[in-house]
SEVEXMAR-985121 format. One record per residue (C-alpha): residue number from 1; residue in one letter; x, y, z. Coordinates in pm, 1 decimal, padded with zeros to 6 digits. Layout:
N
i, aa, u, v, w
NUM, A, X, Y, Z .
...
END
This chain:
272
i, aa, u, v, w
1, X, 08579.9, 08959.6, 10267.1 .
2, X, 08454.4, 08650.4, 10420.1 .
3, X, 08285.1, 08672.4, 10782.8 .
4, X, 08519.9, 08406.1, 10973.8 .
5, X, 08811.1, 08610.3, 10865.6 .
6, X, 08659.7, 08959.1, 10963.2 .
7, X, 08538.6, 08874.8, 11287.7 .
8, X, 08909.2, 08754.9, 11327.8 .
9, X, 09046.9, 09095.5, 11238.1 .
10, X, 08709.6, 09251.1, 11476.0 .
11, X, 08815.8, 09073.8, 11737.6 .
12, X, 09193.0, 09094.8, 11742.1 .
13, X, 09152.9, 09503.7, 11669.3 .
14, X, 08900.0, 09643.8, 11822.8 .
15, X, 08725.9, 09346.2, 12064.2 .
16, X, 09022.1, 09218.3, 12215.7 .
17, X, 09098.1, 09556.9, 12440.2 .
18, X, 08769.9, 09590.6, 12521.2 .
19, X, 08698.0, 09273.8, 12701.9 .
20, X, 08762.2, 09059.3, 12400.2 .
21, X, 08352.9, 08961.5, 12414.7 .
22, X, 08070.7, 09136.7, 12221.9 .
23, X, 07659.6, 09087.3, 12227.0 .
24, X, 07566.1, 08917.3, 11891.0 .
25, X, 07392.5, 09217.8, 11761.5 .
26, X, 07672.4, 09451.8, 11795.6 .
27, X, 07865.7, 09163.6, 11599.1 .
28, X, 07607.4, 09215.8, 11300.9 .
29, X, 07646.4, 09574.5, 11313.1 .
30, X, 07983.7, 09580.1, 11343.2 .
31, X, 08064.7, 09364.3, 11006.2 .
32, X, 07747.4, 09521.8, 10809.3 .
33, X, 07931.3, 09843.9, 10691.3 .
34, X, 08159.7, 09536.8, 10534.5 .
35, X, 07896.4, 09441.3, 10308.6 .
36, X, 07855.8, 09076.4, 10528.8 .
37, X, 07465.3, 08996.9, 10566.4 .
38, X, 07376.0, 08903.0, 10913.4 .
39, X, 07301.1, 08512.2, 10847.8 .
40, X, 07699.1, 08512.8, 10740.7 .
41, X, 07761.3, 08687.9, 11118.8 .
42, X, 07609.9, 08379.4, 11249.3 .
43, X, 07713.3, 08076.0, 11052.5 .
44, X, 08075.2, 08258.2, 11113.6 .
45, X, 08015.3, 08262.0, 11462.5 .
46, X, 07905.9, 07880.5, 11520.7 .
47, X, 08192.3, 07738.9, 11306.7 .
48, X, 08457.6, 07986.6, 11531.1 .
49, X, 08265.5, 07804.5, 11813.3 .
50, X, 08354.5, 07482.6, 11683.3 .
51, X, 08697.2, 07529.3, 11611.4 .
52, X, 08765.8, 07669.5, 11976.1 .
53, X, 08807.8, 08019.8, 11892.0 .
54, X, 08492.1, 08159.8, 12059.1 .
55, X, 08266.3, 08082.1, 12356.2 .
56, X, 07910.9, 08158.8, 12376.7 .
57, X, 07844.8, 08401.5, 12688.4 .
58, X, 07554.1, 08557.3, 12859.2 .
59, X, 07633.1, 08940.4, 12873.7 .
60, X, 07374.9, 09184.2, 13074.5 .
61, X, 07253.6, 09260.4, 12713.5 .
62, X, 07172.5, 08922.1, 12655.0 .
63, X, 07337.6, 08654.6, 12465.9 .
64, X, 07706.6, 08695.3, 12326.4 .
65, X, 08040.3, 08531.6, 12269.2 .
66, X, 08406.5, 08609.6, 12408.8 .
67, X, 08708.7, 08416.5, 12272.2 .
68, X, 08917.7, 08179.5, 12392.0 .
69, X, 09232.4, 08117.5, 12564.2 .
70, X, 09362.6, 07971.4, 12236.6 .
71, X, 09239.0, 08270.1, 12054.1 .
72, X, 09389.5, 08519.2, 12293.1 .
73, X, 09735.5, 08386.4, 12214.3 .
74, X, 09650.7, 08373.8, 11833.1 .
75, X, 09494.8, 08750.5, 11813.8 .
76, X, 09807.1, 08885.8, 12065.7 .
77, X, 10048.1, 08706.1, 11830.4 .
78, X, 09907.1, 08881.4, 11501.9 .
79, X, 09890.4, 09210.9, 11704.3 .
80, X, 10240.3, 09215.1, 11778.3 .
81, X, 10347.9, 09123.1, 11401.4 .
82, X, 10042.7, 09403.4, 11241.5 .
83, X, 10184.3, 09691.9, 11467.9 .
84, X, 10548.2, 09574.7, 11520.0 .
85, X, 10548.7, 09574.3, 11905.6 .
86, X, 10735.5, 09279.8, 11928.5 .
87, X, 11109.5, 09218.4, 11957.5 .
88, X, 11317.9, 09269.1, 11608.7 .
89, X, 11654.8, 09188.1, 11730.1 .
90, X, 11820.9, 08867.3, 11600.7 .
91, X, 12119.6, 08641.8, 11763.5 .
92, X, 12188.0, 08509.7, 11395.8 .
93, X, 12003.5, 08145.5, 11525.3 .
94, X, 11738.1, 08027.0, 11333.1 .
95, X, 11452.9, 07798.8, 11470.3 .
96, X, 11435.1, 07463.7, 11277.9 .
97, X, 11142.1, 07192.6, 11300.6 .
98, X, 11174.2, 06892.7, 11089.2 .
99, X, 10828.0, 06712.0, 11051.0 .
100, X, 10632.8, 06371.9, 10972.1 .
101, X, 10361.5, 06569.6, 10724.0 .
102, X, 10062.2, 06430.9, 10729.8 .
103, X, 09951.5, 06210.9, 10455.5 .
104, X, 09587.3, 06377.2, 10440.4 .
105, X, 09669.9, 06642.4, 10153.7 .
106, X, 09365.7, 06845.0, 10366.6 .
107, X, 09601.2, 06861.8, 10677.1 .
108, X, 09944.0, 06899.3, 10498.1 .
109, X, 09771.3, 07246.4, 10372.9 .
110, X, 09618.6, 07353.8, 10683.6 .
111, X, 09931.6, 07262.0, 10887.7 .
112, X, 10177.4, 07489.4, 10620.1 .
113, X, 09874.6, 07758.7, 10651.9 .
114, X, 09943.9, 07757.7, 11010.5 .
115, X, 10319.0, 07753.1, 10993.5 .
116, X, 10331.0, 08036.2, 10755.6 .
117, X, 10108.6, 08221.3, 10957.0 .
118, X, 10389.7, 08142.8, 11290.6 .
119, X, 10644.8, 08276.9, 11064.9 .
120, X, 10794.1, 07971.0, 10920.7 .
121, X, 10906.2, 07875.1, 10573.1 .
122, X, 11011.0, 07597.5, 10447.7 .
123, X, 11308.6, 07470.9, 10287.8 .
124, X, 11141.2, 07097.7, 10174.6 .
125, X, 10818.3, 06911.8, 10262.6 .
126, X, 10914.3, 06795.5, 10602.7 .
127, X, 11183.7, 07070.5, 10739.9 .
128, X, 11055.4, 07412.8, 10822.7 .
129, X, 11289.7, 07767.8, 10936.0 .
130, X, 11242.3, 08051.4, 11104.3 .
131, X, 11406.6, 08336.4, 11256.8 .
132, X, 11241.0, 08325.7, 11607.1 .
133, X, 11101.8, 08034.8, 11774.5 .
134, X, 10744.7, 08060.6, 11783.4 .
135, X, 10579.7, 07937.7, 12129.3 .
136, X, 10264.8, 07807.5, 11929.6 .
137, X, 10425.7, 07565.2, 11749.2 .
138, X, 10480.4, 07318.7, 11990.3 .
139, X, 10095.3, 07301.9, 12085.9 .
140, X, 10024.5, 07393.4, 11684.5 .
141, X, 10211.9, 07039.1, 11621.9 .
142, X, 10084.5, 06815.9, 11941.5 .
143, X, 09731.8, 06879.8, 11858.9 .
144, X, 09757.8, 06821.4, 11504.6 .
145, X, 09964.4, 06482.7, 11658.8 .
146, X, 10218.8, 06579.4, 11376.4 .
147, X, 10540.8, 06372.3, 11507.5 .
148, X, 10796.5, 06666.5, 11485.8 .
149, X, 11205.5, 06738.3, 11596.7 .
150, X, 11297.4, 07099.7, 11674.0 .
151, X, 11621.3, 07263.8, 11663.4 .
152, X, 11835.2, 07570.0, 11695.6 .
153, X, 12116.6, 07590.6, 11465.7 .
154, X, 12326.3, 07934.8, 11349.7 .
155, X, 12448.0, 07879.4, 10932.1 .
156, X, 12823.0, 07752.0, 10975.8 .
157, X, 12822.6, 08022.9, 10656.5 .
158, X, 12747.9, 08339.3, 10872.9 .
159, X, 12556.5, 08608.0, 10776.8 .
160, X, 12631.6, 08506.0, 10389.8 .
161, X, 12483.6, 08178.7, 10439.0 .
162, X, 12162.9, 08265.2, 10635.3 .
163, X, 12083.5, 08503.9, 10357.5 .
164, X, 12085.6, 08261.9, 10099.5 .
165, X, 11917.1, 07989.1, 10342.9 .
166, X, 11654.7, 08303.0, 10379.9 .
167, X, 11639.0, 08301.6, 09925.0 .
168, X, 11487.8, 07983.1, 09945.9 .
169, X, 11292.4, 07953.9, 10216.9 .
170, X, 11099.9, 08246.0, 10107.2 .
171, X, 11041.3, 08435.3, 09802.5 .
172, X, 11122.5, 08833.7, 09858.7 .
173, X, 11055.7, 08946.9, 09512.0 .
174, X, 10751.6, 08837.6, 09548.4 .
175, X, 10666.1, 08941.7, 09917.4 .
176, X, 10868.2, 09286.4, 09743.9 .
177, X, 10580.2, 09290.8, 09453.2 .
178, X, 10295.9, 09237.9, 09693.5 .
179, X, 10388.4, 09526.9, 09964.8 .
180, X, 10406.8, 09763.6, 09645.9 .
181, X, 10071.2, 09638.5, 09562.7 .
182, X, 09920.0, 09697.9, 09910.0 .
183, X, 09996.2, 10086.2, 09903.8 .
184, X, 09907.5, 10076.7, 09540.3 .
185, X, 09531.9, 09956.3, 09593.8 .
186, X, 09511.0, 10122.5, 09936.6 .
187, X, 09629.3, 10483.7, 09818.7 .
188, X, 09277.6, 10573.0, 09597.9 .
189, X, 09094.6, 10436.0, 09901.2 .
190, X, 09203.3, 10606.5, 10189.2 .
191, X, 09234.7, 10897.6, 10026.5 .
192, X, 08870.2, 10941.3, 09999.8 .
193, X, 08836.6, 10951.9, 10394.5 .
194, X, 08908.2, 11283.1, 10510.6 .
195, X, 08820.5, 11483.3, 10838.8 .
196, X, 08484.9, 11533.8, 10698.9 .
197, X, 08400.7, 11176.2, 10672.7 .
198, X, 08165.6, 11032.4, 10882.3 .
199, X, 08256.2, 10747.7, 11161.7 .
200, X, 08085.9, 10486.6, 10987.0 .
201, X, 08312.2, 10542.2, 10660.0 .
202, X, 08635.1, 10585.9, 10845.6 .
203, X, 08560.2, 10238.4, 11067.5 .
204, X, 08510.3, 10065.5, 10705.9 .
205, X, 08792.8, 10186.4, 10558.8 .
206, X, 09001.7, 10096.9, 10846.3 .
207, X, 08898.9, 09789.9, 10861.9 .
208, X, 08974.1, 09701.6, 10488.5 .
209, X, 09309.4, 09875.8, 10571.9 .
210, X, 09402.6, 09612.8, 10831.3 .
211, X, 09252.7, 09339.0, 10647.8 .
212, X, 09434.7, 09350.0, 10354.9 .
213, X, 09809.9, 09424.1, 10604.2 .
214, X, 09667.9, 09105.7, 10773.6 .
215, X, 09787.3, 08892.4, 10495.2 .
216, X, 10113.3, 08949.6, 10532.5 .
217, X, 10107.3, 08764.8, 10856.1 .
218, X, 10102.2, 08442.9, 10582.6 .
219, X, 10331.6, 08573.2, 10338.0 .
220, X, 10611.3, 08778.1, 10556.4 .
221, X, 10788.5, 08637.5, 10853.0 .
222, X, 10957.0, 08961.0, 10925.5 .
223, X, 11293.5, 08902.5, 10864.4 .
224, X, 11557.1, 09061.9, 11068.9 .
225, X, 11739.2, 09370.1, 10857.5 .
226, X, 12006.1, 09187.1, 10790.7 .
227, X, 11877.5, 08915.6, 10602.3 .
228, X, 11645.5, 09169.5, 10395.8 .
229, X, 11720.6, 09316.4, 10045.1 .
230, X, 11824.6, 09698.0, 10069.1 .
231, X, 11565.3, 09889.2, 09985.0 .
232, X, 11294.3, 09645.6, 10121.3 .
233, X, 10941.2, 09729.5, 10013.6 .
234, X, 10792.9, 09611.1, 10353.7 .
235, X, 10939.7, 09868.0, 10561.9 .
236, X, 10771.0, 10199.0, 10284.6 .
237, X, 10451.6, 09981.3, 10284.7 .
238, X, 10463.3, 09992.3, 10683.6 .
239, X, 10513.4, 10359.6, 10707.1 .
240, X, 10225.6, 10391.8, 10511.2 .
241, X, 09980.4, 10179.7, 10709.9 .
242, X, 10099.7, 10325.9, 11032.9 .
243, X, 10003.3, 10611.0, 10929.4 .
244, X, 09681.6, 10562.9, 10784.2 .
245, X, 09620.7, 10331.4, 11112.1 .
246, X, 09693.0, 10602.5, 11343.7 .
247, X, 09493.5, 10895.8, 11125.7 .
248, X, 09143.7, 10698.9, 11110.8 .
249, X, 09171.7, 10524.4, 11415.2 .
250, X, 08990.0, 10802.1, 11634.9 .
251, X, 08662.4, 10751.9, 11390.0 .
252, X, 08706.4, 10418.9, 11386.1 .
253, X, 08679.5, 10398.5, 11772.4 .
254, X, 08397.8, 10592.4, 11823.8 .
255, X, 08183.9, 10389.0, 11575.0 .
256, X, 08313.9, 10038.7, 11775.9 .
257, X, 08212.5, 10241.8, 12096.3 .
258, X, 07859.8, 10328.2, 11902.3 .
259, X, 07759.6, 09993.0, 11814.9 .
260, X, 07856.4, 09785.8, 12150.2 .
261, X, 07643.2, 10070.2, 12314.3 .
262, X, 07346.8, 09985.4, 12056.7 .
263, X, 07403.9, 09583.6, 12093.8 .
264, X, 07367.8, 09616.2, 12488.4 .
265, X, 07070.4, 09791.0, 12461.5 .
266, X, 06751.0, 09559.9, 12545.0 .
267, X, 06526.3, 09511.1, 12247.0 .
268, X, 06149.5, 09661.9, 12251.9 .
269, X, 05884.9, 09459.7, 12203.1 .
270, X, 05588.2, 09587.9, 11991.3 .
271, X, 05357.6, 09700.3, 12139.9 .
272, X, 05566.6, 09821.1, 12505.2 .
END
């Protein structure tokens, strides 16, 4: 598990309600039951700064860092697709942007990174689909000055049509393979963590939980039923990490609630 990405999923889950900002030592302590050293914490932390995800703060504890506008929007967005709080109707329109990509071969990958992760895929190089307009992608393309058209269209072939526009835009046996997978790896795991586990091992094995159902925000788009296979392996695999959510998040709260309260305590000098 690399650091950037965890303090991602520590911010969007358990940061983010709280005030969305954190002392830097309750940061270390937070990702060391992760096996991440704290020099990783901090490298992690600068880059985020960098990249406009995080902004250094002074907290009554002493120094810390809060995120960002920009990373509000991003951590609300992935909340919405890990838990399924957002909308799942469809009006059979899909959400089209056809593209200059970049020439850099570096940008053309971080730009289809960021697509993916807004729920588009893509039917060529240049023109990209979805099944709901994301709002990011507008600002996603201006920064990136990526000369873009966007478009709503319905498939003049119905429901028939959007299905197999769906085929090869993504590929379901595979997201199919990888949701069976998930619950495969995850079942020997969690089922180690009972009642009589402590908080520290519940919090970790939470966190791994929603890690690894965090990729899916770059491989599934969370397709409306009717464009899914019957059967679909996404909607078993989501039973089974709402569940497991839901039975360790308790645990997992009071260790969160244990560490900010040791990060905002002031540090002793030797000696005093």
């Amino acid at each position: 598990m690399q650091a950037r990405s965890a303090l991602f999923d520590l911010y969007g889950d358990h940061l983010r309600p709280r005030g969305g900002r954190a002392p830097v030592a309750a940061l270390v302590k937070l990702l060391a039951p992760l096996g991440i050293a704290p020099p990783a914490v901090r490298t992690a932390v600068s880059r985020m700064v960098r990249q406009g995800w995080l902004d250094p703060t002074r907290l009554a504890s002493g120094p810390g860092y809060g995120i960002t506008p920009k990373a509000a929007r991003r951590l609300d967005e992935a909340a919405s697709r890990i838990y399924r709080t957002a909308r799942t109707g469809w009006d059979g329109r899909f959400d089209l942007i056809v593209l200059d990509a970049p020439s850099n071969r570096r940008e053309r990958q971080r730009l289809a990174t960021t697509l993916r992760f807004l729920g588009y895929g893509t039917l060529d190089e240049q023109t990209w689909v979805a099944t709901r307009a994301a709002e990011d992608a507008d600002v996603v393309l201006t920064e990136g000055g990526v000369r873009y058209e966007r478009f709503t269209a319905a498939h003049a072939g119905g429901t028939p049509g959007a299905v197999a526009m769906v085929r090869r835009a993504w590929d379901l046996a595979e997201i199919g393979r990888a949701y069976e997978e998930f619950v495969a790896e995850q079942r020997p795991l969690l089922a180690t963590v009972t009642a009589r586990s402590g908080d520290e091992e519940a919090y970790a094995a939470r966190f791994r939980l929603v890690h690894a159902w965090r990729t899916f925000l770059f491989k599934d788009p969370q397709l409306p039923p009717a464009l899914l296979p019957e059967r679909w392996p996404g909607t078993s695999a989501a039973s089974f990490f709402d569940r497991h959510a839901a039975r360790l998040r308790p645990a997992a709260d009071r260790y969160v609630e244990q560490c900010l309260d040791l990060g905002s305590r002031p540090v002793r000098q030797k000696g005093r």
